[in-house]
C-alpha positions as CSV (number, residue, x, y, z in Angstrom):
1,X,42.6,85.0,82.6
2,X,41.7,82.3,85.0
3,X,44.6,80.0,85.2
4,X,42.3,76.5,84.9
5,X,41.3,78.4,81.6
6,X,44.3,79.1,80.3
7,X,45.6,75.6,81.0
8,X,42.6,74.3,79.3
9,X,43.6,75.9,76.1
10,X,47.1,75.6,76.4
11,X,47.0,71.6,76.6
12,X,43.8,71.3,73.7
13,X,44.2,68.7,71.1
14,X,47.5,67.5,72.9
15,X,48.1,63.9,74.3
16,X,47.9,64.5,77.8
17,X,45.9,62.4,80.1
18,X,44.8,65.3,82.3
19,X,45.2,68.8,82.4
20,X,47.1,69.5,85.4
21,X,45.7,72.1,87.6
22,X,47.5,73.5,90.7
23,X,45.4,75.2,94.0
24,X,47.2,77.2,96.7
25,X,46.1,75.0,99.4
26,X,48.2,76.0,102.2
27,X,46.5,77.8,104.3
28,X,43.6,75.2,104.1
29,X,46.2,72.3,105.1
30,X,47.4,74.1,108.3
31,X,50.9,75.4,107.0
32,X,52.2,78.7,108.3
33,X,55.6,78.9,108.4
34,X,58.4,81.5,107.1
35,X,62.1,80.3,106.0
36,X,65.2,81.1,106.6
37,X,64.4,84.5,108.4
38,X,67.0,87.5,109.3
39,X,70.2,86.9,111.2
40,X,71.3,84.0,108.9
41,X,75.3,84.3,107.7
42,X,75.6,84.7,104.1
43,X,75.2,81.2,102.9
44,X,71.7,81.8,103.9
45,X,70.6,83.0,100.8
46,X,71.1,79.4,99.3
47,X,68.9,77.5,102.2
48,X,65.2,76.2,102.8
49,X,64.8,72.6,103.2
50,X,62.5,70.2,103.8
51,X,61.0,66.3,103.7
52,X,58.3,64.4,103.1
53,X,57.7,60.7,105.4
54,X,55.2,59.0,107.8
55,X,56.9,59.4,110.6
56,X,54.3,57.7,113.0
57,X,53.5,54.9,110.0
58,X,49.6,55.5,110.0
59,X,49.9,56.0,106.0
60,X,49.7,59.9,106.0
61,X,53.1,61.6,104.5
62,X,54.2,64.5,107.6
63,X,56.4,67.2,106.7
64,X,59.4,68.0,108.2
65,X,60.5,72.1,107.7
66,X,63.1,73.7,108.1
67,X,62.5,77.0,109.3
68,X,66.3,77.9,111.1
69,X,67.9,80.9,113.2
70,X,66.0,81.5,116.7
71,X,63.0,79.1,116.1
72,X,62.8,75.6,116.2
73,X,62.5,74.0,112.6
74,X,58.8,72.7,112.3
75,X,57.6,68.8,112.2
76,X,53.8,69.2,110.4
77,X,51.9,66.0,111.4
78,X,49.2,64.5,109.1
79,X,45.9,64.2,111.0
80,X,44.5,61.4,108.3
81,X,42.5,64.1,106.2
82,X,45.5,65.9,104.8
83,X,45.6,68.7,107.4
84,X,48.9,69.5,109.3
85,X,49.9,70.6,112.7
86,X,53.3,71.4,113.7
87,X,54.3,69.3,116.5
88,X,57.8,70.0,116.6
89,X,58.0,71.1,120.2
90,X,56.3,68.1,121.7
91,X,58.4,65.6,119.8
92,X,61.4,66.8,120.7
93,X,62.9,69.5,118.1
94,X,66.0,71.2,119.8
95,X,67.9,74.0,119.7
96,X,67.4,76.6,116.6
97,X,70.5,76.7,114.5
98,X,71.2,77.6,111.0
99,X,69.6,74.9,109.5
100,X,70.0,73.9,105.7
101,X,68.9,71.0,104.2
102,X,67.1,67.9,105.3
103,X,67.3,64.3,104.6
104,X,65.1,61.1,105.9
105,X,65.5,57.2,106.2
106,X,65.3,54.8,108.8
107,X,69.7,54.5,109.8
108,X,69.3,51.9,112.5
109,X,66.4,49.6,111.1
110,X,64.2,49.8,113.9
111,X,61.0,50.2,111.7
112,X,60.9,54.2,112.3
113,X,62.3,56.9,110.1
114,X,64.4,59.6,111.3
115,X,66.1,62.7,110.0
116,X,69.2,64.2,109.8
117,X,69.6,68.0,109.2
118,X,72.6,69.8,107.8
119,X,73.5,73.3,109.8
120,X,76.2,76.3,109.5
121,X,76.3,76.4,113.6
122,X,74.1,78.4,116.0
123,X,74.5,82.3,117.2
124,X,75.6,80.6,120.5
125,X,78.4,78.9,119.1
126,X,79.8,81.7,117.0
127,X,79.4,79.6,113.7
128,X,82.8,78.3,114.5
129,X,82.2,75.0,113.3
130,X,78.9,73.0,111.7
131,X,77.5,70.9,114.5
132,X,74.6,68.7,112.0
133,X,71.6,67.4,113.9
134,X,70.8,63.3,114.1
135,X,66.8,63.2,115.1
136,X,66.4,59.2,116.3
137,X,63.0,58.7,115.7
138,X,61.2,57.0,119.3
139,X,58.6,54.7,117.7
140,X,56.5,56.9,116.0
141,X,56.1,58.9,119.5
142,X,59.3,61.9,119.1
143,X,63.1,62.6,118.3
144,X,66.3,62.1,120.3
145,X,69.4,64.0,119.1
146,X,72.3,61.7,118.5
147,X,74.5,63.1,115.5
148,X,77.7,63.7,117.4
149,X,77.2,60.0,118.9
150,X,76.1,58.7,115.9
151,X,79.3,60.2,114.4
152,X,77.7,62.3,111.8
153,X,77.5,65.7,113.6
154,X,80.3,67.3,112.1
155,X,81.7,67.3,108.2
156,X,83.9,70.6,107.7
157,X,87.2,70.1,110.2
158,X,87.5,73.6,109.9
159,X,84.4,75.8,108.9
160,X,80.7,75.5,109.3
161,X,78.9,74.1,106.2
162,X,76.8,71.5,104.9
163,X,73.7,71.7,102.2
164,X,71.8,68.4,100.8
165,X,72.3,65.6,102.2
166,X,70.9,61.8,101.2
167,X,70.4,58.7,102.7
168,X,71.3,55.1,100.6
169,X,72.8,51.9,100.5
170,X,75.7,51.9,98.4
171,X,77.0,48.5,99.8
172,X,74.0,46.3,99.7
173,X,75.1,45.6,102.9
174,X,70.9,46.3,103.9
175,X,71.2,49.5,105.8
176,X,71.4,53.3,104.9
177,X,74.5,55.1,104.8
178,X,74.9,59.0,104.5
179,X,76.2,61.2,101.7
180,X,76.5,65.0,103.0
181,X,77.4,67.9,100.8
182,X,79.6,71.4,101.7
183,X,79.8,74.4,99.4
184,X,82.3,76.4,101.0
185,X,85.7,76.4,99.2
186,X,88.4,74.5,100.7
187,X,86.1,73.3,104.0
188,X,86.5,69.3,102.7
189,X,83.0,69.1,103.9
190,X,82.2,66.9,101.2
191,X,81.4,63.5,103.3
192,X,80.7,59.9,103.1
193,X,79.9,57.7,105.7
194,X,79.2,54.3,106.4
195,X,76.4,52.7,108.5
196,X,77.8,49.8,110.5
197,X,74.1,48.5,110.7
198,X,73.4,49.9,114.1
199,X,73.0,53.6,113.1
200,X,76.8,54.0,114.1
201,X,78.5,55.6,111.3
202,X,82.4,56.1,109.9
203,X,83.8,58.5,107.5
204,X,84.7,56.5,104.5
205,X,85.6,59.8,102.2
206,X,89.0,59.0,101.8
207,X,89.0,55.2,101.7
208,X,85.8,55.0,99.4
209,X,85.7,57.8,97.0
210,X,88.9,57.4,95.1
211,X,88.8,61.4,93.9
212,X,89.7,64.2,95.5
213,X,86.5,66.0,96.7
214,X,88.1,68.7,98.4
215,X,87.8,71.3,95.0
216,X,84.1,70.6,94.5
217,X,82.0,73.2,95.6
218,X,78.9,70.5,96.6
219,X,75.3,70.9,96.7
220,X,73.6,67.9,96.5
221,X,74.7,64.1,96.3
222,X,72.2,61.5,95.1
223,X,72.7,57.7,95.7
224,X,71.1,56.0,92.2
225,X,72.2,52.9,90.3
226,X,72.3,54.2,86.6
227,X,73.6,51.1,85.0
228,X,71.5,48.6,86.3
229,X,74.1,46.7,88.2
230,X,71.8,47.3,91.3
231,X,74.9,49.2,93.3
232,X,74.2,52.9,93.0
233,X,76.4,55.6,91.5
234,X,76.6,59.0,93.8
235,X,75.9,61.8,91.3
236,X,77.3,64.8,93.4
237,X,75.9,68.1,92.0
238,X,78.4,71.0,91.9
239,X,78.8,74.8,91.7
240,X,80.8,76.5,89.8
241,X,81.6,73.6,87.2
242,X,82.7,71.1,89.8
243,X,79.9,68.4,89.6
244,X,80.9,64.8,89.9
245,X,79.8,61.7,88.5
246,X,81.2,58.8,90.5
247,X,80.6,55.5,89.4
248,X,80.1,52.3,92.0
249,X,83.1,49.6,91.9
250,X,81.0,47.2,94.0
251,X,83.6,46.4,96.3
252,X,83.1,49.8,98.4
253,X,84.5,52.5,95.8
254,X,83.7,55.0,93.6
255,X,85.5,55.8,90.3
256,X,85.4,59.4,89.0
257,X,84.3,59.6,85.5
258,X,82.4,62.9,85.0
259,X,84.2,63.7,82.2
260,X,84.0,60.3,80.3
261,X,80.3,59.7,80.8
262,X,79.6,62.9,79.2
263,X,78.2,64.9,82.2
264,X,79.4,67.7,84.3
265,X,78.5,70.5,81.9
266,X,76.5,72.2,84.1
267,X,78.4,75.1,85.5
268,X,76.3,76.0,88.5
269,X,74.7,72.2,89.4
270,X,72.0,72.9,92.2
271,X,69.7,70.5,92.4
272,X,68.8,67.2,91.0
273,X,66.6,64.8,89.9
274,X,66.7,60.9,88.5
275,X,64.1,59.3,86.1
276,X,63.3,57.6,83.2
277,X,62.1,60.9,80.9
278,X,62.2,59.2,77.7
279,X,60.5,55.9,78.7
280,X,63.5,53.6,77.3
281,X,63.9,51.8,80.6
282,X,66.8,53.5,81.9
283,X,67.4,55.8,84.7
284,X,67.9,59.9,82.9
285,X,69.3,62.6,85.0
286,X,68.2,66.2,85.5
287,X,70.4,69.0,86.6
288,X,69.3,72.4,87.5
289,X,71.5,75.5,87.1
290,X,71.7,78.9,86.3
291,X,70.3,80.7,83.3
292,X,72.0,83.5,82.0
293,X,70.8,85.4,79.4
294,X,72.2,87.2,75.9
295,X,74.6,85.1,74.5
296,X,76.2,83.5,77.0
297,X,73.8,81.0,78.3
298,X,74.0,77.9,79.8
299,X,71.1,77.1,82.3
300,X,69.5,73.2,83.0
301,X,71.3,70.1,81.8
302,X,69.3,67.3,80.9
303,X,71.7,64.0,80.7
304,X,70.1,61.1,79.1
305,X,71.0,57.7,79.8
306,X,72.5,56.2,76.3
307,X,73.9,53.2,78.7
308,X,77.3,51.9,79.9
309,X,78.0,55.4,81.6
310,X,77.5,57.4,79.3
311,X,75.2,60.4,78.4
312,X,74.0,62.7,75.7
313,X,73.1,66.2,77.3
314,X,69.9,67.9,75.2
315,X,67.8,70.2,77.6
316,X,68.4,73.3,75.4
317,X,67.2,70.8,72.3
318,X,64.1,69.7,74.2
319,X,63.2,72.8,75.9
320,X,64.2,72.7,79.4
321,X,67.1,74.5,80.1
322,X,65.8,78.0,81.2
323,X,64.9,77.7,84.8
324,X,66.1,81.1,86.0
325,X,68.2,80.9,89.1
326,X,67.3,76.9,89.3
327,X,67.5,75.4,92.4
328,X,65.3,72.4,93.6
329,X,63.8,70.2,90.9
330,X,61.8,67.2,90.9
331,X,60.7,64.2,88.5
332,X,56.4,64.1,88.8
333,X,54.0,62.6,86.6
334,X,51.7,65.6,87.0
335,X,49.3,65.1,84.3
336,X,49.0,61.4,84.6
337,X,50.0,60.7,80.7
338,X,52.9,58.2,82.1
339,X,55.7,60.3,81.3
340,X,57.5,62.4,84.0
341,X,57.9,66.0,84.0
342,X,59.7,68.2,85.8
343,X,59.2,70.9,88.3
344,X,61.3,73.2,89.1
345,X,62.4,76.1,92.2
346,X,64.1,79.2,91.1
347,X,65.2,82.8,92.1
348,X,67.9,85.0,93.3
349,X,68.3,88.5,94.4
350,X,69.7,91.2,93.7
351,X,69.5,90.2,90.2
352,X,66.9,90.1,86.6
353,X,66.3,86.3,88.5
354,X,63.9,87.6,92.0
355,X,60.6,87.8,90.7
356,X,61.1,84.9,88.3
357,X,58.2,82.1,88.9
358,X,58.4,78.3,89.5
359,X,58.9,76.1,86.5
360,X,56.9,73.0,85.3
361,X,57.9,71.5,82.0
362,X,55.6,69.5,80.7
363,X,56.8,65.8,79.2
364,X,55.0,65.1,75.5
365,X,55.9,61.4,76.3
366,X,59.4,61.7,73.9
367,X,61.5,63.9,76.5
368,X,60.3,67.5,74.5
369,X,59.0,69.9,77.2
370,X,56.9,72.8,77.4
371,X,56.8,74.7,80.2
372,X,53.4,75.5,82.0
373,X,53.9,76.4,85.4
374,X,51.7,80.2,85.8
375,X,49.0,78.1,82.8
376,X,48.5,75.0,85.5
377,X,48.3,77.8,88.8
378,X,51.4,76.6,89.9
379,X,52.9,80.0,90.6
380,X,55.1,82.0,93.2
381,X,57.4,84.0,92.6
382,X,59.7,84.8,96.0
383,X,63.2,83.0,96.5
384,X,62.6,79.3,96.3
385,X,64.8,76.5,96.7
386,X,63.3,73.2,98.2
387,X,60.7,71.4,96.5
388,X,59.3,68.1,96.7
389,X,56.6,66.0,95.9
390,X,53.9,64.3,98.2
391,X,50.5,63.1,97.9
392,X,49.3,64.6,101.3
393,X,45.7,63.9,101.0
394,X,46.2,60.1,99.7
395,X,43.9,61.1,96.4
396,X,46.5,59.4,94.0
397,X,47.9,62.6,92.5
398,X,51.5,64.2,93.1
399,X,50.9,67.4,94.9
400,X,54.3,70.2,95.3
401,X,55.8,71.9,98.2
402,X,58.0,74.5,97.9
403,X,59.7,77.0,100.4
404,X,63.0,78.7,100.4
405,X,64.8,82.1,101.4
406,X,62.9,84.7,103.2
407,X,59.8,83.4,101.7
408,X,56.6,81.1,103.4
409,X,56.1,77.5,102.8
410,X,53.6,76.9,100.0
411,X,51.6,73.2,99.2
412,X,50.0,73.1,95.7
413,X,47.4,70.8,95.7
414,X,47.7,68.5,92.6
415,X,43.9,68.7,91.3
416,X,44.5,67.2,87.9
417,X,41.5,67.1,85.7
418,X,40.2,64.4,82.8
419,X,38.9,61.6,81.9
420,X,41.7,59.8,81.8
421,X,43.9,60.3,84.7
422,X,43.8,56.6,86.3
423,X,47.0,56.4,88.4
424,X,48.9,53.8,91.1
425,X,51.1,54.3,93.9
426,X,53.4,52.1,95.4
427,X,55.2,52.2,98.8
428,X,57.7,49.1,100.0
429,X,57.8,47.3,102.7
430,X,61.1,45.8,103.6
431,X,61.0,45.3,107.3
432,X,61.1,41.6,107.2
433,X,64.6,40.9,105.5
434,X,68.0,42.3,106.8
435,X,70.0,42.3,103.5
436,X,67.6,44.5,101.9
437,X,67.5,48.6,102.8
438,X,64.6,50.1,104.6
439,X,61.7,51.2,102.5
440,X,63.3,49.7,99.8
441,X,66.0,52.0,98.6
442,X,67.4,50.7,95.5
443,X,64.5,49.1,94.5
444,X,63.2,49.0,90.8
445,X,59.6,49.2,90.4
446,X,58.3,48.8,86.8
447,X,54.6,49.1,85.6
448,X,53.4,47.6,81.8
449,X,50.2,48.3,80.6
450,X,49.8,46.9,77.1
451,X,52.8,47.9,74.9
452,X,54.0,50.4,77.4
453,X,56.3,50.4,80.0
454,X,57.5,52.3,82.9
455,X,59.9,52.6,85.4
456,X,61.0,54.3,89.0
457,X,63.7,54.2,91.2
458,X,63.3,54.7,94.7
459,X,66.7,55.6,95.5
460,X,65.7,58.0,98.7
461,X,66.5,61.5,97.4
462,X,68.0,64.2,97.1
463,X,66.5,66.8,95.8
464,X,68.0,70.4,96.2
465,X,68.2,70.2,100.7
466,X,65.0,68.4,100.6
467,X,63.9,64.8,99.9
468,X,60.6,63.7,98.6
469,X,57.9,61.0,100.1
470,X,59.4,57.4,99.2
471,X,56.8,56.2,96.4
472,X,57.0,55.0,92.8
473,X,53.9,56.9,91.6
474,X,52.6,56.0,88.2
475,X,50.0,58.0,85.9
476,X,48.0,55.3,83.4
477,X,46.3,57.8,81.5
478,X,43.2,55.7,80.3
479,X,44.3,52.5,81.7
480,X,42.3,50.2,84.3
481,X,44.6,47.8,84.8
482,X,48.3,47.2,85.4
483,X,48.9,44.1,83.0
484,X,52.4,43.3,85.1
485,X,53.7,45.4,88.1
486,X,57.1,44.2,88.8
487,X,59.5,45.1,91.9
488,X,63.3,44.5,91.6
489,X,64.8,44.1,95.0
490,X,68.5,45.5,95.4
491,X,69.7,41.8,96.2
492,X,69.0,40.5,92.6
493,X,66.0,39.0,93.2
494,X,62.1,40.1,91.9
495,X,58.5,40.0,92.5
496,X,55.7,40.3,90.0
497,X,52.4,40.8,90.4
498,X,49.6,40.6,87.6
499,X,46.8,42.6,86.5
500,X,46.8,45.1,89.0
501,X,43.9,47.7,89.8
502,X,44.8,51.2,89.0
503,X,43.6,53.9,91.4
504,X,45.2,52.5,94.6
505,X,47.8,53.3,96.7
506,X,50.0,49.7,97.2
507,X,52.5,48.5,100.2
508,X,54.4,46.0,98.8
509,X,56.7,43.1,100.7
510,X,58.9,41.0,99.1
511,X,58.6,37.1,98.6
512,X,61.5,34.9,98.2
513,X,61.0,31.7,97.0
514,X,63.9,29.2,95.5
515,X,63.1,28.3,91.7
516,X,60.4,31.2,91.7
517,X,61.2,32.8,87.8
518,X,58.1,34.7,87.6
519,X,58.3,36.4,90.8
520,X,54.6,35.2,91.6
521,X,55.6,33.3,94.9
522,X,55.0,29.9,93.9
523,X,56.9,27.7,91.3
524,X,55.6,25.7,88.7
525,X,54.8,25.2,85.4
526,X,54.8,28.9,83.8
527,X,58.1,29.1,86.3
528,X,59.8,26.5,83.9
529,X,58.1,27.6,80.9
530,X,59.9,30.8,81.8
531,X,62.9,28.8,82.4
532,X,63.3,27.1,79.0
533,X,61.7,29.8,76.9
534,X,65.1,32.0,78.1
535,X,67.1,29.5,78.1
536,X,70.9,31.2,77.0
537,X,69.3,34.4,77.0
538,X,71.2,36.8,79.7
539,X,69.2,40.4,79.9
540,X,66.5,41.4,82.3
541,X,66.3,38.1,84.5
542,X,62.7,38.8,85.5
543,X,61.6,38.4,82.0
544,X,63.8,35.8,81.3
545,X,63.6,33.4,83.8
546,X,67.2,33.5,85.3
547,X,65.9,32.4,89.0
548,X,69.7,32.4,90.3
549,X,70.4,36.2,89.4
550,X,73.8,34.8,87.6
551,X,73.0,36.8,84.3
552,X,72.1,33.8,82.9
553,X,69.5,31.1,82.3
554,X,71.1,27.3,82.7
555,X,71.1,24.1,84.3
556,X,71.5,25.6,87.1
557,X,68.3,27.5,87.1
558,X,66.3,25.0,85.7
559,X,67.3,22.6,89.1
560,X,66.4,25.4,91.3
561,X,62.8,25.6,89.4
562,X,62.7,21.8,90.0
563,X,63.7,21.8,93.1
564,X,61.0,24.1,94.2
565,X,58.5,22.9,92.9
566,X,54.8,23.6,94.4
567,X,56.2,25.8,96.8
């Protein structure tokens, strides 16, 4: 039956804005590229990253692949109509090593972003020790390689290794420190480091995470605030029951406390992904695993956010827990309903798990999935493990890429069909203030139209070795309008901006005005309106009209309004 068909009946009489509809667009975009081909050590099996960003900011998402071995990896440049060409050569990709995962953000602040890519060595060194790669990005014009001078070119003091790796600001000191995973037991290549605000970096692991990380067998290390204290947690997903949930102490430490938040139950954690499933305003989080069938079953954990650290696991209970031999997952609003689902990489060989296809469960708007992956024409079945989301073609939908072991780099063009698929996209600009984090990691973006509400995190990644294009992308269903689009910055402060267009693509800035409670750049009446109508009231200061940040609305915040006014 014609997949668009079956879709069609699957999703009749259901609540869904759209009915999502996947094409095979690769060849038509200019990708041609294999993974992860022969001659890679063992580890091999587990690699096939990639990353979404503009890295010459003309408002096209590149891709950045990697392919690993003998070649070159592959750096596909957006030509403004959503075709690719690989320009890796000319801007200044280097020497072909065992190349893993992939992560992207701009480390020294210049304006540009740049990449970092985790490796197991090169045939020319023997694979004696992992030797990571640093890509400086030349203003939009090539790379320089800088990692051992940057002091992130090595993790493991003893073995090669290195899988996902992320980007984030988990000082709010403004710039982008680097969380970097390592699988192989006993290799302690489980790393922190700091950025010093140059794009110079330190290991912090010891100082900074106050757990031992040596036993975890890591895979992929997310920087996300999940109790809405604005410094982020790092949610370090594990093999072999060793993931770690480390919680932010705000003075440059993390505190293990898998066990008493409730997570960690995942007993082969592979990839992960953050977002708000059920719509209650907190941040949920999504970890892939293995599915083993007969009785002894465990597969996907789905951890959501019940507040003050601490989380209720249900994926079983909402149907999302069998993804095969799970591996990258991300959090999409595919069908435009504004809910997220999830989609999801998979496979392993030898094994009942190598001709397993993707996954894509479907979000009925209450966190209950159904998957529909083959029904939407999402399918392939080889060994994938990367997968991301980027809207190459700048049409307002969520299109997938996927690649992985052995097996070609596919994009599914998001062609999501209805009458009611209205949609906005928002990229940040942060450029023009030092104390905030490029692109605006760590920044809250939440959309209300009418009663509802929703809300994204653009914390920078990771998911499974690859790392998705910076956006909070919203689906409105049938709705025209945003009624009140609101951005909380990492430093405390917010912006709002009323009745918003849907069906737009957004770069917002931030603007920082003294007494400003509505976020509207200017102060005045509805600014102390705001004021005295929250007066004693200490939750969600953009609603609320703490102007100070202080967690609560006083005198104090009342002079400030004063004070400003008609600014």
């Amino acid at each position: 039956m014609n997949p668009s068909l079956l879709a069609v009946i699957l999703f009749a009489g259901t609540a869904y804005a759209g009915t999502p509809i996947f094409v095979n667009a690769t060849t038509d975009v200019g990708i041609d590229i294999l993974q992860i081909g022969p001659g890679y050590p063992e580890e091999g099996k587990m690699m096939g990253g990639m990353a979404a960003a503009d890295f010459n900011r003309d408002g096209w998402m590149d891709l950045y692949v990697v392919r690993g071995g003998d070649a070159r990896d592959a750096l596909y440049m957006n030509d403004g109509t959503g075709h690719f060409t690989d320009v890796g050569g000319a801007w200044g990709i280097g020497t072909p090593a065992y190349c893993s995962g992939v992560a992207v953000g701009d480390v020294d602040g210049d304006g540009w972003i740049d990449v970092y890519v985790s490796t197991h060595g090169t045939q020319a060194d023997g694979l004696v020790i992992d030797r990571h790669r640093l890509y400086r990005n030349l203003n939009g014009t090539g790379f320089e390689e800088i990692a051992l001078a940057a002091g992130v070119g090595r993790t493991s003091p003893s073995t090669p290794d290195g899988f996902s790796a992320v980007f984030g600001d988990y000082d709010l000191d403004g710039d982008l420190d680097l969380a970097v995973a390592g699988w192989r037991g006993q290799s302690r290549g489980n790393r922190l480091f700091r950025n010093d605000g140059t794009g110079q970096f330190t290991d912090v692991t010891a100082t900074a995470i106050l757990h031992d990380m040596t036993p975890v067998r890591g895979f992929t290390p997310r920087f996300t605030d999940m109790d809405g204290d604005r410094y982020p947690e790092l949610l370090w997903v594990a093999d072999f029951s060793t993931s770690r949930y480390l919680r932010n102490n705000r003075d440059g430490t993390f505190t293990e406390m898998t066990s008493a938040a409730g997570v960690g139950h995942d007993q082969n954690g592979m990839g992960s992904a953050v977002g708000d499933f059920d719509n209650d305003g907190d941040p949920d989080w999504y970890v892939s695993s293995i599915f083993l069938p007969a009785a002894f079953k465990e597969g996907n954990k789905l951890y959501v956010n019940e507040g003050g650290h601490v989380f209720s696991e249900v994926a079983e209970a909402r149907g999302a827990h069998d993804g095969g031999w799970g591996w990258g997952v991300e959090a999409i609003d595919i069908d435009h309903d504004g809910d997220l689902d999830i989609a999801e990489a998979n496979g392993w060989v030898p094994g009942i798990w190598g001709s397993d296809n993707l996954k894509l469960y479907i979000n009925d708007g209450t966190a209950h999935f159904t998957e529909a992956a083959t029904a939407s024409g999402l399918v392939h079945t080889g060994l994938t493990r990367g997968l991301i989301r980027i809207d190459h073609d700048n049409d307002g939908d969520q299109d997938i890429v996927v690649g992985g072991y052995h097996t070609d780099v596919r994009l599914f063009r998001n062609d999501v069909a209805g009458p009611d698929t209205h949609w906005l996209r928002v990229l940040l600009d942060t450029s023009a203030h030092s104390d905030l984090a490029p692109d605006g990691f760590g920044a809250v973006v939440r959309a209300r139209t009418g009663d509802s509400e929703q809300m994204r995190i653009l914390d920078g990644g990771a998911s499974y070795l690859a790392v998705s294009e910076f956006s909070a992308h919203f689906g409105l269903g049938a709705s025209e309008v945003i009624d009140d689009l609101v951005v909380e910055w990492p430093n405390g402060r917010w912006n709002r901006w009323r009745d918003v267009p849907s069906d737009q693509s957004l770069t917002l800035s931030p603007c920082f005005i003294d007494g400003d409670a509505d976020g509207d750049c200017s102060v005045g009446m509805q600014d102390l309106g705001m004021t005295l109508e929250g007066w004693g009231n200490p939750t969600q200061a953009w609603r609320n009209g703490d102007v100070n940040g202080d967690g609560a609305v006083d005198f104090r915040d009342l002079n400030l309004v004063l004070d400003g006014w008609g600014e």
